[in-house]
MDAnalysis code that builds the backbone (N, CA, C; Angstrom):
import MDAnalysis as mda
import numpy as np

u = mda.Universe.empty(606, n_residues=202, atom_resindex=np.repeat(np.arange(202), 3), trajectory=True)
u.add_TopologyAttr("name", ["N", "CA", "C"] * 202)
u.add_TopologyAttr("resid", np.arange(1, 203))
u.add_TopologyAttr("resname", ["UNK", "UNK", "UNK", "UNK", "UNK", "UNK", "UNK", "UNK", "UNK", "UNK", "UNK", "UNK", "UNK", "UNK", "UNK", "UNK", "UNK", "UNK", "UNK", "UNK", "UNK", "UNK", "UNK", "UNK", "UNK", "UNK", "UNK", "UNK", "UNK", "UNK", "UNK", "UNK", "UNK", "UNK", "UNK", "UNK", "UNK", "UNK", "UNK", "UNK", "UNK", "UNK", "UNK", "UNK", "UNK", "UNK", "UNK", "UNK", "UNK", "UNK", "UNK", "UNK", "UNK", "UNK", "UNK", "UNK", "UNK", "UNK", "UNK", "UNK", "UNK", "UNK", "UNK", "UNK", "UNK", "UNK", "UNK", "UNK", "UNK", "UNK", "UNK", "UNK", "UNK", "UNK", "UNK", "UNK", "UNK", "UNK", "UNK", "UNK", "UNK", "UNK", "UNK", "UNK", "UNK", "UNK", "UNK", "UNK", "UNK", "UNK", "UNK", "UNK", "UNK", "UNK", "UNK", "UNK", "UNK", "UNK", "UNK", "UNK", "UNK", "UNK", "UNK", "UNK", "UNK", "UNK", "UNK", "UNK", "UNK", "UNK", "UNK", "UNK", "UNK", "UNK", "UNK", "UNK", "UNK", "UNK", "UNK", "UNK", "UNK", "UNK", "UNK", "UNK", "UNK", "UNK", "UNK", "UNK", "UNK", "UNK", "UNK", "UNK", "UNK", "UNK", "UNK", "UNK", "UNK", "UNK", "UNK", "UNK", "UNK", "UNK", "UNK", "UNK", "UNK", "UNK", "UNK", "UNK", "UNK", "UNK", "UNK", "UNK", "UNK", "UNK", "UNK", "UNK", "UNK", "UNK", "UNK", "UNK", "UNK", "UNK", "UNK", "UNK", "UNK", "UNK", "UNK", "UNK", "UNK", "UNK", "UNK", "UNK", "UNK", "UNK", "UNK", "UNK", "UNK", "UNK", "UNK", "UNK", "UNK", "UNK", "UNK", "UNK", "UNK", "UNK", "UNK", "UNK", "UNK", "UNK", "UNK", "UNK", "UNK", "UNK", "UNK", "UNK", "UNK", "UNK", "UNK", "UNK", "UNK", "UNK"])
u.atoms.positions = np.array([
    [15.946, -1.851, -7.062],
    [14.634, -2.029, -7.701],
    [14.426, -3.494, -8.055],
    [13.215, -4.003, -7.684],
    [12.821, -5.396, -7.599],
    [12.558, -5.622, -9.350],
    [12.280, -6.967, -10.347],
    [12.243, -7.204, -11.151],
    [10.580, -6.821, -11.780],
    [9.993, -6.545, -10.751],
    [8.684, -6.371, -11.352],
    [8.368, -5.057, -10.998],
    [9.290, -3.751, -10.153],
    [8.946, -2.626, -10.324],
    [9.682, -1.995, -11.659],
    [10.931, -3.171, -11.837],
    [11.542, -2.903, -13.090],
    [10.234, -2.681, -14.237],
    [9.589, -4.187, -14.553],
    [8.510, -3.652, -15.547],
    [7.517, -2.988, -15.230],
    [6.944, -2.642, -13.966],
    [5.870, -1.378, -13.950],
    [6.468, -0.202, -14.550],
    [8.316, -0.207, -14.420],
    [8.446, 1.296, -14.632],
    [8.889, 1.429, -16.387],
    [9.212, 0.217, -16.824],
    [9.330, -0.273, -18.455],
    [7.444, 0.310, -18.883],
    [6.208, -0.361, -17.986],
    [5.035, 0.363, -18.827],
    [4.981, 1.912, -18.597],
    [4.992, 2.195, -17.600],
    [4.965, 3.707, -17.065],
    [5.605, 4.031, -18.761],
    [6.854, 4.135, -18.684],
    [7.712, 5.090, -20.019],
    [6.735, 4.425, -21.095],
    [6.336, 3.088, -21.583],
    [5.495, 3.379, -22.811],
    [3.988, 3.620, -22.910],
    [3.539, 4.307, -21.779],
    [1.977, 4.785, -21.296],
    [2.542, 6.204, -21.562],
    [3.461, 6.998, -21.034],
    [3.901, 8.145, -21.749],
    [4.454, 8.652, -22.671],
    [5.106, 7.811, -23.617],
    [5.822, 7.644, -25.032],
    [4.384, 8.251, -25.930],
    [3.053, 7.474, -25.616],
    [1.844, 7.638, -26.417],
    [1.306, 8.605, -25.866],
    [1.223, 9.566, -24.772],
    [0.282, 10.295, -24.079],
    [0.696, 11.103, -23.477],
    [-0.111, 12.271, -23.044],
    [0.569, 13.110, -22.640],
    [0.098, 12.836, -20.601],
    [0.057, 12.253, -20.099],
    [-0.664, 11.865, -19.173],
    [0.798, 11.347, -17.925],
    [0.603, 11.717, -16.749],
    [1.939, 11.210, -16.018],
    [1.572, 10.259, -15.008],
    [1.871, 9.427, -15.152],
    [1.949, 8.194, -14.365],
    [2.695, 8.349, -13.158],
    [2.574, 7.544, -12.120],
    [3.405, 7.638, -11.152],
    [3.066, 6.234, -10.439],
    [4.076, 5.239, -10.157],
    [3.826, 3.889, -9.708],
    [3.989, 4.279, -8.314],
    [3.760, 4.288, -7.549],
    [4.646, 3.869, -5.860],
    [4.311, 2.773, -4.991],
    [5.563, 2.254, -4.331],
    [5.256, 1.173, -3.373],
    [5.631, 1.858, -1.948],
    [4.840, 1.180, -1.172],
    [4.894, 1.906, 0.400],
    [4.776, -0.234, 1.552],
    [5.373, 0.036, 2.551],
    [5.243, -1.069, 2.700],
    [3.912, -1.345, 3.328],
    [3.374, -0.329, 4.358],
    [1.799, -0.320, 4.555],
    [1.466, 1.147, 4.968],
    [-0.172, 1.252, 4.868],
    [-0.698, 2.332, 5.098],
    [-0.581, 2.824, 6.539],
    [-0.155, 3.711, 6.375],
    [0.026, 4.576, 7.953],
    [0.683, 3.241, 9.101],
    [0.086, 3.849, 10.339],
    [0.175, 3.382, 11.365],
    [-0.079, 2.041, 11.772],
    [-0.063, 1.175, 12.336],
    [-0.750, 0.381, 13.335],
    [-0.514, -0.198, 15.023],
    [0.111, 0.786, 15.554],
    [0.491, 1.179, 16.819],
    [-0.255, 0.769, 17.927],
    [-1.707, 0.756, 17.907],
    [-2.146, 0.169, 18.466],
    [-2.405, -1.255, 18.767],
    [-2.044, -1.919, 17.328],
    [-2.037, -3.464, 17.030],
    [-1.073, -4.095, 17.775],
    [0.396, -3.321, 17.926],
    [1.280, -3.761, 18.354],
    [0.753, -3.924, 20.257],
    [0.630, -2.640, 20.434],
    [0.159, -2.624, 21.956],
    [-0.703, -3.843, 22.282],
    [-2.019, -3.879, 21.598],
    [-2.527, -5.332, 21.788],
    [-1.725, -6.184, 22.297],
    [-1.169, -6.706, 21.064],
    [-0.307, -7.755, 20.696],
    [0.721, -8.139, 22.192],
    [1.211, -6.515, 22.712],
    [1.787, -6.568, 23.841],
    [1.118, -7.001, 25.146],
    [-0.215, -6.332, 25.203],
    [-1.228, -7.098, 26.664],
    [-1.358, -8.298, 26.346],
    [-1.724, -8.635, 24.893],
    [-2.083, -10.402, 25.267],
    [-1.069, -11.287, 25.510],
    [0.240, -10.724, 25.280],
    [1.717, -11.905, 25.601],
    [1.328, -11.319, 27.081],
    [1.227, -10.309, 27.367],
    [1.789, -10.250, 28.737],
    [1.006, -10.910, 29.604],
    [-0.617, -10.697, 29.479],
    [-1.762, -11.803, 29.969],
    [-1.898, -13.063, 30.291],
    [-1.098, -13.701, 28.561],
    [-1.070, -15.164, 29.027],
    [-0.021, -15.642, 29.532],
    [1.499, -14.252, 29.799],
    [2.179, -14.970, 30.699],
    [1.703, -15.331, 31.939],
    [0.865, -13.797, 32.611],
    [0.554, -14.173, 33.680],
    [-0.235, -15.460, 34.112],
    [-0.984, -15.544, 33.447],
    [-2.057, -16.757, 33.153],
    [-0.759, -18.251, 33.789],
    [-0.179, -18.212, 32.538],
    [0.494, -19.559, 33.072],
    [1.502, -19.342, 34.397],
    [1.929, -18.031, 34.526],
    [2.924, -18.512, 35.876],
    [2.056, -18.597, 36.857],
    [0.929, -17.790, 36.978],
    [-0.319, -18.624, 37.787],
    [-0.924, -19.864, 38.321],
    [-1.192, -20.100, 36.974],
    [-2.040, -21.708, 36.923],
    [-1.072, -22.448, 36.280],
    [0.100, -22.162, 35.556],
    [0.901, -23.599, 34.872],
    [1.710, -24.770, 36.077],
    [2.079, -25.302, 35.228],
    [2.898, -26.630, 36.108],
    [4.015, -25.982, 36.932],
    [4.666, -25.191, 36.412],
    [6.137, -24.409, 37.212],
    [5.125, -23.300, 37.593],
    [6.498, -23.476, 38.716],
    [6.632, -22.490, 40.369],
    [7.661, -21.322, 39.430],
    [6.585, -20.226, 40.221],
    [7.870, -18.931, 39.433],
    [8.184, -18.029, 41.081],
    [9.106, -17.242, 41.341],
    [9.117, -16.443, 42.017],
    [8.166, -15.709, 42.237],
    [7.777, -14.871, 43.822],
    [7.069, -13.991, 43.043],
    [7.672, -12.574, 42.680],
    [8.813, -12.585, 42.822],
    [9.977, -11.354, 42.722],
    [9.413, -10.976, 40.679],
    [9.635, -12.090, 40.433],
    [10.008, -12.462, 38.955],
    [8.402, -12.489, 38.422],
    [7.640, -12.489, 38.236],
    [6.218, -12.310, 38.052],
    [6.351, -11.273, 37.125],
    [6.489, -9.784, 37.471],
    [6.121, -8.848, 36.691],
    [7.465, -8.778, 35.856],
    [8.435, -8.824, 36.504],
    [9.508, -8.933, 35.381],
    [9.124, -9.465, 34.590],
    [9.017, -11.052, 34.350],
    [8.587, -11.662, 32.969],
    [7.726, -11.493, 32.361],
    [6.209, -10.956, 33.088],
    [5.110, -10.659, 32.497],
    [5.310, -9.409, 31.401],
    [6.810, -8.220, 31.736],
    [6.880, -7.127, 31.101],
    [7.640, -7.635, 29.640],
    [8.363, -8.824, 29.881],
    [9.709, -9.266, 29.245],
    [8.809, -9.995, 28.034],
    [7.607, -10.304, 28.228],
    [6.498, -11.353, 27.447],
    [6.237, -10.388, 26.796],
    [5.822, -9.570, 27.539],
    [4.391, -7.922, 26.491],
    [5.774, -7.116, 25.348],
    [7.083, -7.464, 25.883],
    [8.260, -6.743, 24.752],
    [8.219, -7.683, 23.570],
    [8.371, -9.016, 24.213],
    [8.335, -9.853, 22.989],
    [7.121, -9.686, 21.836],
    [5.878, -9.741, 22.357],
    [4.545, -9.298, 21.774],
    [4.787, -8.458, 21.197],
    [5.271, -6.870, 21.783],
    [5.284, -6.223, 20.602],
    [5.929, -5.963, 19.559],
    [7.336, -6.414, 20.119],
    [8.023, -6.451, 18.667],
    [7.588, -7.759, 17.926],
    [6.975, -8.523, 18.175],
    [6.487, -9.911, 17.109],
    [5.419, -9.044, 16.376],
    [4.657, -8.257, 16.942],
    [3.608, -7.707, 15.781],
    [4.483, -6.838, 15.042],
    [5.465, -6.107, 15.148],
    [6.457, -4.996, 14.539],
    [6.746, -5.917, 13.653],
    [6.873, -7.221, 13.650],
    [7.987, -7.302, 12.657],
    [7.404, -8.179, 11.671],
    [6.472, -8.930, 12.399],
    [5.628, -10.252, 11.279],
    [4.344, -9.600, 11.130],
    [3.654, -9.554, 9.865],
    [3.152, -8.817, 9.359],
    [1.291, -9.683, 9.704],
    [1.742, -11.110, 9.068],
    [0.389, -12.017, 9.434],
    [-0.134, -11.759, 11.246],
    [0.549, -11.135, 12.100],
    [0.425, -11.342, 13.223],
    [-0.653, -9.763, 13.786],
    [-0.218, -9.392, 12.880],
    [-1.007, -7.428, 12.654],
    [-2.394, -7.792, 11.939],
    [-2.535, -8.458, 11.184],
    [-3.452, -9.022, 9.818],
    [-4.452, -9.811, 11.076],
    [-4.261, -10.308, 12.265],
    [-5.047, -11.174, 12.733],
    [-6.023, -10.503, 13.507],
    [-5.332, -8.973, 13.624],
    [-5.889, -8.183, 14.710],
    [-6.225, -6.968, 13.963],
    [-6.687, -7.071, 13.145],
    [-7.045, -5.813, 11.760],
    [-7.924, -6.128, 11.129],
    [-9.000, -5.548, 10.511],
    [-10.476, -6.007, 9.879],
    [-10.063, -5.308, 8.448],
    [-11.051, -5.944, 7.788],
    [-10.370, -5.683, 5.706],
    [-11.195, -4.280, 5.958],
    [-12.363, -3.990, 6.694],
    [-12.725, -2.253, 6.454],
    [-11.418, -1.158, 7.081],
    [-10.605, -1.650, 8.302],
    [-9.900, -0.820, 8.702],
    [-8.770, -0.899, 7.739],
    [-8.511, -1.900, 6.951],
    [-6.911, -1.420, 6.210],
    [-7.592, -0.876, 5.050],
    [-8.798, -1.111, 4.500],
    [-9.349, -0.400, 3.513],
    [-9.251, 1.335, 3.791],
    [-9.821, 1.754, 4.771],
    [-9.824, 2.578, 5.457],
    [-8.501, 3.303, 5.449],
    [-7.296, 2.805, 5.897],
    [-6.403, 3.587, 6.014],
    [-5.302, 3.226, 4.674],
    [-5.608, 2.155, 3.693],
    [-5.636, 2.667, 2.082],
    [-6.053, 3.897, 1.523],
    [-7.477, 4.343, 1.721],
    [-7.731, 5.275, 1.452],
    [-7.552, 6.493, 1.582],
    [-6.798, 6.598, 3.052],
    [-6.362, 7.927, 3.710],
    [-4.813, 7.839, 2.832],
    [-4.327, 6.748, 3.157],
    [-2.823, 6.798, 2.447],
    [-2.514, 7.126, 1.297],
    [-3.277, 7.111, 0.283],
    [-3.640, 7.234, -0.966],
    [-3.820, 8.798, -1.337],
    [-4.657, 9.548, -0.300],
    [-4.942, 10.953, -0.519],
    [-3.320, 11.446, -0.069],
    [-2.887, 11.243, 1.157],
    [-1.481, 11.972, 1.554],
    [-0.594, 11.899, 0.818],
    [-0.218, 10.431, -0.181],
    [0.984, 10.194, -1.139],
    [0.644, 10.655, -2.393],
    [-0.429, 10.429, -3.124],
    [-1.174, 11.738, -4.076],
    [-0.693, 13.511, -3.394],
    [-0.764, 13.767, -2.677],
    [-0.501, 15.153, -2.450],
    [1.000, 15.066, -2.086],
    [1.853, 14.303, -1.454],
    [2.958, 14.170, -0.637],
    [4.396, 14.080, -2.079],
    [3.681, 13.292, -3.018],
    [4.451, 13.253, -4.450],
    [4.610, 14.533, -5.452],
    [3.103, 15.109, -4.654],
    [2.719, 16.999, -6.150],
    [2.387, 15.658, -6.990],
    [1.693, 15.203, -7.338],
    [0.620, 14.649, -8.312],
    [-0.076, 15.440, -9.185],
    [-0.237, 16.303, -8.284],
    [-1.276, 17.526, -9.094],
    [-0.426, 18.415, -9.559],
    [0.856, 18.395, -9.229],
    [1.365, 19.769, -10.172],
    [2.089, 19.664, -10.912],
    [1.327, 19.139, -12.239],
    [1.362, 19.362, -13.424],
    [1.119, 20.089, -14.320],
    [1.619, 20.823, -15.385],
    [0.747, 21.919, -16.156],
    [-0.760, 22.065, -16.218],
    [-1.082, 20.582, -16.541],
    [-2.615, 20.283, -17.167],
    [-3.419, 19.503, -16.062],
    [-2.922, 19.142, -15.139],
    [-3.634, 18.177, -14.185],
    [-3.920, 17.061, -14.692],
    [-2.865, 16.762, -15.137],
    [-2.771, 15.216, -15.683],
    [-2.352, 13.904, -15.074],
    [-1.814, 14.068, -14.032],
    [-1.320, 13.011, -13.159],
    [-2.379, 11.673, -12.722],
    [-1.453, 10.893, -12.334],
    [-2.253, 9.083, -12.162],
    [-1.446, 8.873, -11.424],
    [-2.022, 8.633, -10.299],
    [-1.016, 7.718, -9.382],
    [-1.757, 6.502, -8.751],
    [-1.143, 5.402, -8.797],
    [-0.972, 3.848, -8.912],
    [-0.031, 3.722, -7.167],
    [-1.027, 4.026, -6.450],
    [-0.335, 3.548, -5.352],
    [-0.650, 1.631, -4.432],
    [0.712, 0.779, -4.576],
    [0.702, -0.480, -3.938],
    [0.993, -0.623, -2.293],
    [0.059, -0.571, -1.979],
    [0.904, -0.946, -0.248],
    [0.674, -2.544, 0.123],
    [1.849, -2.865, 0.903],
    [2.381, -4.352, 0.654],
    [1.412, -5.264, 2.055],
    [1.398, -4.582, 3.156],
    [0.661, -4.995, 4.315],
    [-0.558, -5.480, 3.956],
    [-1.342, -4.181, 3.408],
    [-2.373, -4.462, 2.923],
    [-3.104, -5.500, 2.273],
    [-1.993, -5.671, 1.153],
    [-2.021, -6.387, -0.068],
    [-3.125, -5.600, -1.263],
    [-2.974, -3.663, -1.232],
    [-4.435, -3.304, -1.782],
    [-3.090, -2.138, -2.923],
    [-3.925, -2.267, -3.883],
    [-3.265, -1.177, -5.236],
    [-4.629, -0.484, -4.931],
    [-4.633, 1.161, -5.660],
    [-5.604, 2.053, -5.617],
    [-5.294, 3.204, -6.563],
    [-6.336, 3.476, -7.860],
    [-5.330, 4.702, -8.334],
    [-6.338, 5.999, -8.287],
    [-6.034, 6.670, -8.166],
    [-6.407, 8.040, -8.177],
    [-5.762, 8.937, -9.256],
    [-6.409, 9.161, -10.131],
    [-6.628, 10.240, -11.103],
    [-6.625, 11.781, -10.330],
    [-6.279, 12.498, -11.208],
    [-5.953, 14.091, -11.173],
    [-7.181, 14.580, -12.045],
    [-7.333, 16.162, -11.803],
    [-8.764, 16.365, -12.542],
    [-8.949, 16.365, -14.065],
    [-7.686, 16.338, -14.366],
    [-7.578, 16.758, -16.019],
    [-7.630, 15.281, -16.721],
    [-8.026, 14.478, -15.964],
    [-8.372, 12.852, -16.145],
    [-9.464, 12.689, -16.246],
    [-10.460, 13.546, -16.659],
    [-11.727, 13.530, -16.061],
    [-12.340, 13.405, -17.705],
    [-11.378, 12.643, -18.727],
    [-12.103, 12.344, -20.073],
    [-12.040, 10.646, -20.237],
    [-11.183, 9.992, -19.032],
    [-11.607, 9.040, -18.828],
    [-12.769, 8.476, -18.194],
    [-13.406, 7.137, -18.614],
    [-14.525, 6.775, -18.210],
    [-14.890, 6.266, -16.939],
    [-15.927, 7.055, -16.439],
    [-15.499, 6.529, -15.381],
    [-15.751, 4.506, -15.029],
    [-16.503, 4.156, -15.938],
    [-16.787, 2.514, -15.580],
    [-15.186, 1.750, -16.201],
    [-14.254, 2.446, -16.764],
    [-13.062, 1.990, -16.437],
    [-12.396, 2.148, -15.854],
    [-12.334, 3.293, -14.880],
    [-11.360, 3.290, -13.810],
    [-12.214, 2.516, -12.673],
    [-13.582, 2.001, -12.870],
    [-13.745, 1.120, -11.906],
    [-13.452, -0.125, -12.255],
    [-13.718, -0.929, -13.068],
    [-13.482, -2.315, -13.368],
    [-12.098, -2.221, -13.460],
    [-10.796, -1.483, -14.084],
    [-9.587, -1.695, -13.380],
    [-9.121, -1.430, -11.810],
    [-9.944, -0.684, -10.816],
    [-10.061, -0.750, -9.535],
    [-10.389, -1.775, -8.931],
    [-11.579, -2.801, -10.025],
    [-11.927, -3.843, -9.478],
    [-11.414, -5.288, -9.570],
    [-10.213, -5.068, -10.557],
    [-9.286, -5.734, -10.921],
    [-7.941, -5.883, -9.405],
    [-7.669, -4.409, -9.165],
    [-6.768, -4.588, -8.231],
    [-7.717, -4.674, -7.332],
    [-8.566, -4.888, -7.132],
    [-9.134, -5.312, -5.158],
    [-9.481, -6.523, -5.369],
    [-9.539, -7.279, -6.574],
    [-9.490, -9.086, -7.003],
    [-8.759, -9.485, -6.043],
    [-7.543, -9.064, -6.229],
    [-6.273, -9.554, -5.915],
    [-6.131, -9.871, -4.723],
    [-5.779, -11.451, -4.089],
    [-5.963, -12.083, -2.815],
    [-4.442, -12.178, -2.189],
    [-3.466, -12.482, -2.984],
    [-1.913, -12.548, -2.926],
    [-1.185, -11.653, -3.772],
    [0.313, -11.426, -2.914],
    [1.089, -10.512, -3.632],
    [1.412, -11.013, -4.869],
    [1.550, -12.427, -5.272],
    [1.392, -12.402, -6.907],
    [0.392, -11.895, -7.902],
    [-0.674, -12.227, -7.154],
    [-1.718, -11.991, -7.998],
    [-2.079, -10.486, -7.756],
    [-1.370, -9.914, -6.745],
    [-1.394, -8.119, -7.032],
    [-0.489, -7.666, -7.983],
    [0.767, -7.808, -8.175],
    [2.270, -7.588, -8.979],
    [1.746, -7.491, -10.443],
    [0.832, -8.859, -10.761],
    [0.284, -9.021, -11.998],
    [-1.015, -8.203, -12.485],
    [-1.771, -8.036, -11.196],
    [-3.090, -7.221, -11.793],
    [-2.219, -5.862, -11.485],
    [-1.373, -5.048, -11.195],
    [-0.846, -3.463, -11.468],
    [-0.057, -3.462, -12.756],
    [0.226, -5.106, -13.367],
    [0.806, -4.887, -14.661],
    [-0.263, -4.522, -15.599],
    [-1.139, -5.690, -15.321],
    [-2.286, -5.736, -16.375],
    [-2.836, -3.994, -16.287],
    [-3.313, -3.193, -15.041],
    [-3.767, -2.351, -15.340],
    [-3.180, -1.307, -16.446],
    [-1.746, -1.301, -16.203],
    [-1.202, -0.527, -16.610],
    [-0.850, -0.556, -17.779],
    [-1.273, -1.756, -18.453],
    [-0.860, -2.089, -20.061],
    [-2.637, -1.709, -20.515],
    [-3.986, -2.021, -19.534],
    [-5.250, -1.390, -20.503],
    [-5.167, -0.151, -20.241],
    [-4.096, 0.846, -19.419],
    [-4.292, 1.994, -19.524],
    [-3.901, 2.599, -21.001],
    [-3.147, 1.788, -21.375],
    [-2.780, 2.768, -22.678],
    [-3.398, 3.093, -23.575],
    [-4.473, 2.371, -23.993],
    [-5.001, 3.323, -25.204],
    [-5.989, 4.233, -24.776],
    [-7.014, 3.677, -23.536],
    [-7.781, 5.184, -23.205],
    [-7.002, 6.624, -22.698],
    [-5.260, 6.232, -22.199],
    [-5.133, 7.701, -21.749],
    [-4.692, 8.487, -23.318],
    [-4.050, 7.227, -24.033],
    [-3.930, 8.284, -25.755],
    [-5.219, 8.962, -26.011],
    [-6.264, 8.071, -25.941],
    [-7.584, 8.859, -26.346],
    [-8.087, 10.063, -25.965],
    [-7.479, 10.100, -24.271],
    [-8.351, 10.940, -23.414],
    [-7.465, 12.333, -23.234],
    [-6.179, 11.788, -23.327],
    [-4.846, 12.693, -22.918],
    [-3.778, 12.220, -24.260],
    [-4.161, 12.931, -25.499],
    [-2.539, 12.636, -26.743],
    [-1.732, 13.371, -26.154],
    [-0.328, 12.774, -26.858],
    [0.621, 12.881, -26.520],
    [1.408, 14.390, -27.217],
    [1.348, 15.762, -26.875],
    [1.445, 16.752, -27.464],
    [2.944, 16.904, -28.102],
    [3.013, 18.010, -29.011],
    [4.389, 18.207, -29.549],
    [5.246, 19.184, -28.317],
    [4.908, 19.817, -27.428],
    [5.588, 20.374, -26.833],
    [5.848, 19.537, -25.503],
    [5.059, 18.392, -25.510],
    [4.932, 17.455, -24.081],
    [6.570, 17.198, -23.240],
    [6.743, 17.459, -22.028],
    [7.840, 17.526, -21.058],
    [7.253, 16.420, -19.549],
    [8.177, 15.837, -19.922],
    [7.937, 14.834, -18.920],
    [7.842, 15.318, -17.523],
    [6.838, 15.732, -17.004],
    [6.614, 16.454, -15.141],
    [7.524, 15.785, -14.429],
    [7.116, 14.332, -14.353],
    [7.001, 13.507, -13.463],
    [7.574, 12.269, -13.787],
    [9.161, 11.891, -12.597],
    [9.562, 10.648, -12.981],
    [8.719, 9.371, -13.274],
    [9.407, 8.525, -14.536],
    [8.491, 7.258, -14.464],
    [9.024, 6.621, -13.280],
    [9.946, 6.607, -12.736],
    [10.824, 5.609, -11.948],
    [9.961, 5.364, -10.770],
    [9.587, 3.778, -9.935],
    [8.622, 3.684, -9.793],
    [9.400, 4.349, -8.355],
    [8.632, 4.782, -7.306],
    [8.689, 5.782, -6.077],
    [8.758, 4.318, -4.983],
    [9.636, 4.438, -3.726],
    [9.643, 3.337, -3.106],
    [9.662, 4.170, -1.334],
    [8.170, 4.432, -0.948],
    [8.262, 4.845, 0.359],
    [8.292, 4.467, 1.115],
    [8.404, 4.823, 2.359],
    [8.715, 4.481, 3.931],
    [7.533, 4.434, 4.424],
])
C-alpha cells in the first residue's frame, strides 16, 4: 500500500468512526479495455516501416520486407501496452470518460456496494490511465445533497495530474464527513459491512 492510499484509508476509518455510512476507496489502473488502441498503434509502426524501406536511404531485401514490417507492428503494440501517454494520444477525454463510467457501474456492483443492511455504501472509485476519480452513492444516500455530491465530483474532474488527483480524493473525503454524520449517524448497533482498506484492482 502506497503512502497516500495509506491516508485515504486513515479517512475512510474516521468517515466511519462518525457515521454509519460505508465507504469504499478503490484504485484500478484503467477503465476496461483499450485493445483496439494497441492494434492501431500496431498498423501505424507497421506502415511507417513500410514507408521507409520503400522510399528511405537503405536497400532492404525483399525477402525481409514483411518480416520487419510484422517485427515493427509487435513493437507498436507492445509500446502502446506498456506506455500509457502513447494510448492517451489515440483516445479522446469523451471515450475514457465513457468507459469511467461503465467501470464505475461494474466495480460498484463487482465489490456488493449495495449489500449493505441499509444501502449505505459510497464508493470512491480512482482509475490511474484515466487520471478520473468518480463516486457513486448507494440509495440509502439519497439524504445527501445532491449539489454536493456534484461540486465534490467537480472537484475530482478539476484534477489535470496524478498529484492534483491523490489530493482532490483526500480533500473529498475529509468534506465528506460531516454531511454523511448528518445524513447517515453513526448507530449503537452499527457493524462495519465493508472493509475500509482501500481495494487495489486489476
Amino acid at each position: 500500500m502506497t503512502d497516500i492510499q495509506a491516508l485515504w484509508q486513515d479517512r475512510v476509518t474516521q468517515l466511519e468512526s462518525r457515521s454509519g455510512a460505508e465507504i469504499v476507496v478503490a484504485v484500478q489502473p484503467q477503465a476496461g479495455h483499450y485493445l483496439d488502441i494497441h492494434w492501431k498503434w500496431a498498423t501505424l509502426a507497421m506502415t511507417l516501416s513500410l514507408l521507409f524501406m520503400v522510399h528511405g536511404p537503405l536497400l532492404f531485401h525483399a525477402d525481409g520486407v514483411l518480416l520487419n514490417a510484422l517485427f515493427a507492428g509487435l513493437l507498436g503494440y507492445l509500446a502502446s501496452w506498456r506506455v500509457a501517454p502513447l494510448r492517451r494520444l489515440l483516445t479522446t477525454v469523451r471515450r475514457r470518460q465513457s468507459q469511467m463510467e461503465f467501470s464505475c457501474r461494474e466495480v460498484f456492483e463487482r465489490l456488493q456496494i449495495s449489500h449493505t443492511r441499509d444501502r449505505v455504501g459510497l464508493l470512491l472509485l480512482v482509475s490511474r490511465f484515466e487520471n478520473r476519480a468518480m463516486l457513486r452513492p448507494d440509495v440509502g444516500l439519497s439524504g445527501l445533497p445532491g449539489a454536493l455530491l456534484h461540486r465534490l465530483q467537480s472537484q475530482l474532474d478539476s484534477a489535470t495530474t496524478r498529484s492534483q488527483l491523490d489530493a482532490a480524493v483526500t480533500r473529498v473525503l475529509e468534506e465528506l464527513r460531516d454531511p454523511l454524520q448528518r445524513s447517515v449517524p453513526l448507530g449503537s448497533d452499527d457493524a462495519n459491512e465493508l472493509s475500509n482498506q482501500v481495494r487495489n484492482l486489476c
